[in-house]
C-alpha positions in Angstrom: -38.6 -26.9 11.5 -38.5 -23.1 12.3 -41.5 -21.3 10.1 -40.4 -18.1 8.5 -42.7 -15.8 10.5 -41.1 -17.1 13.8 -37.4 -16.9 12.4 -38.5 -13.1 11.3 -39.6 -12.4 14.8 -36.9 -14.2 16.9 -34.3 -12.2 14.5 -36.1 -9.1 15.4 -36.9 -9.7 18.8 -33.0 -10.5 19.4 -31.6 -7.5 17.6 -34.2 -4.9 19.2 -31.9 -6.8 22.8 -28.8 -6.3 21.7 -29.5 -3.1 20.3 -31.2 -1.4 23.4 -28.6 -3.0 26.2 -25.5 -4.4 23.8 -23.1 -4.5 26.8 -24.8 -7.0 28.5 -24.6 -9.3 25.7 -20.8 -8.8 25.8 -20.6 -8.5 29.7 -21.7 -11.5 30.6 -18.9 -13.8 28.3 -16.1 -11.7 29.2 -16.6 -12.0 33.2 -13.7 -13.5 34.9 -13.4 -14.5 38.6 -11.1 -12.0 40.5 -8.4 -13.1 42.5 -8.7 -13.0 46.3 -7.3 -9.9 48.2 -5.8 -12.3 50.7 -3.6 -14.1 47.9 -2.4 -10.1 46.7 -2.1 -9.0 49.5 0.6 -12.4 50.2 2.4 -12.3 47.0 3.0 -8.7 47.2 4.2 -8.7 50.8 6.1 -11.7 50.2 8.3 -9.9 47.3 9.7 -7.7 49.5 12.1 -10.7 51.1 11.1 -14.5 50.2 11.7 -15.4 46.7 11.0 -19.0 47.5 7.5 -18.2 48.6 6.9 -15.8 45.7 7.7 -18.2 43.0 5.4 -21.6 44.9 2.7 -18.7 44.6 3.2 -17.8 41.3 3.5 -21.5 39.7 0.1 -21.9 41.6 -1.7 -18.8 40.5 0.3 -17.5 37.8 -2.0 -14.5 37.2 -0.6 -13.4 40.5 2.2 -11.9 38.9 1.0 -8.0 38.0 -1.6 -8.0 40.6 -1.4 -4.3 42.7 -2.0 -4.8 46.6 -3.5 -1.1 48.1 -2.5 -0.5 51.2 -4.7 2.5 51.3 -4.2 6.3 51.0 -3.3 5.9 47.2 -0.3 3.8 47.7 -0.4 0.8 45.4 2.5 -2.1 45.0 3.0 -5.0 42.8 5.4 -7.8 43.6 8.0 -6.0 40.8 7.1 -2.9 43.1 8.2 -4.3 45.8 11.0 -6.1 45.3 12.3 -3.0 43.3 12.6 -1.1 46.4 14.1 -3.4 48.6 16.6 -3.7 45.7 16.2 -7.2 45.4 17.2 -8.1 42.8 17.1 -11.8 42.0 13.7 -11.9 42.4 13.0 -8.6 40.5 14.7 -10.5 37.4 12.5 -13.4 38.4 9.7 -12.1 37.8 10.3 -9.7 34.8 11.9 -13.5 33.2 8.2 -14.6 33.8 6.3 -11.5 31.9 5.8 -8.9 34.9 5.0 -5.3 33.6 8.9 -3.3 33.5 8.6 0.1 35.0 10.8 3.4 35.2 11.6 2.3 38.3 12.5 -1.0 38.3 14.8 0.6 35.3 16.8 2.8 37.4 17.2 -0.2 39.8 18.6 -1.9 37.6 20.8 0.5 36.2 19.1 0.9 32.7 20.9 4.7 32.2 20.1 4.4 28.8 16.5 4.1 29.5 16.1 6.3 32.2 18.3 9.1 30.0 15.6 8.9 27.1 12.1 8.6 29.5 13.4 11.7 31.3 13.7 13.4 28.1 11.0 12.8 26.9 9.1 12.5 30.4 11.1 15.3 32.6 9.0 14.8 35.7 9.3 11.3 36.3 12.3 12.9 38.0 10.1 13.0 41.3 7.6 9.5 40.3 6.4 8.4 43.4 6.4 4.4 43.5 5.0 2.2 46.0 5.5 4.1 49.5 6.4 7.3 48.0 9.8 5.6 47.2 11.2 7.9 44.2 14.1 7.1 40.9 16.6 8.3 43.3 15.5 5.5 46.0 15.7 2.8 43.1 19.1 3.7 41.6 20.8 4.1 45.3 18.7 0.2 46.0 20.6 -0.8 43.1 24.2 0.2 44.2 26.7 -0.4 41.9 25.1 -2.1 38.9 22.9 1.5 39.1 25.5 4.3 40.3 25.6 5.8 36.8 21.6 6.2 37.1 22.3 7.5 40.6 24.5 10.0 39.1 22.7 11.2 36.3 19.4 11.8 38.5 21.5 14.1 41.2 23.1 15.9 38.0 19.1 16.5 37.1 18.9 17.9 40.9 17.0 14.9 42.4 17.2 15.0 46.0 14.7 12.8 47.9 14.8 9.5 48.4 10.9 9.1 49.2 8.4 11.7 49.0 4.4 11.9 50.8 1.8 10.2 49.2 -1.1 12.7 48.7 -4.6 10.9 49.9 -7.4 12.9 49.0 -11.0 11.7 50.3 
């Protein structure tokens, strides 16, 4: 049995902790191990052309599935990211089927023009985003071909040009 001097001092001894460093406390029960850069830098390549590989990889390591590769120089790419601009778009369904994070990107892919019509209202410069490789709307819409030419149209009514534009790395 605890007496009630010692439980007075433990209680005070504890809060004067918490109270001078509380994020440690928290810190240490909300650490989580962080996936290798090998296994990113795999599933992120991958979604640019094997859909077979990409979905072994994410039944294995299904936190895999909004992970960002950086290939350096500001330029950062998820699987959606990448199989958006390749315009692939069987796996780009897979993987928003499986929770990955939609984008205005991926919309104009995949021909979402009523999406695209209000984010650019509300959002005018996403006109010239710059996605993974400096890929832009434009890129994404022409990717998507038909299923997107309405998106295609409305951005070149808007005056977008480019099709990718220079990443600006900044040291």
């Amino acid at each position: 049995m605890i007496s009630r001097k010692k439980f007075i001092v433990s209680g005070i001894t504890g809060t004067s902790a918490l109270l001078l460093n509380p994020f440690k406390v928290y810190a240490a029960k909300d650490e989580k191990p962080q996936l290798k850069n090998e296994l990113v830098k795999e599933f992120v390549g991958t979604s640019h052309r094997d859909i077979t590989r990409v979905v072994e990889m994410h039944k294995q390591y299904p936190t895999l599935l909004n992970a960002a590769w950086d290939w350096g120089g500001g330029d950062f790419e998820t699987a959606l990211g990448a199989a958006s601009h390749v315009g692939y778009i069987e796996l780009v369904n897979y993987l928003l089927e499986n929770g990955a994070q939609m984008n205005f990107l991926t919309c104009c892919l995949m021909g979402k023009t009523d999406l695209v019509k209000n984010m650019l209202q509300l959002y005018p410069f996403l006109i010239n985003m710059k996605g993974p490789h400096g890929f832009t709307p434009l890129h994404h819409a022409i990717q998507g071909e038909t299923n997107a030419l309405e998106v295609k149209e409305y951005l070149e009514s808007l005056g977008a040009k480019e099709t990718k534009l220079q990443l600006q790395y900044v040291e």
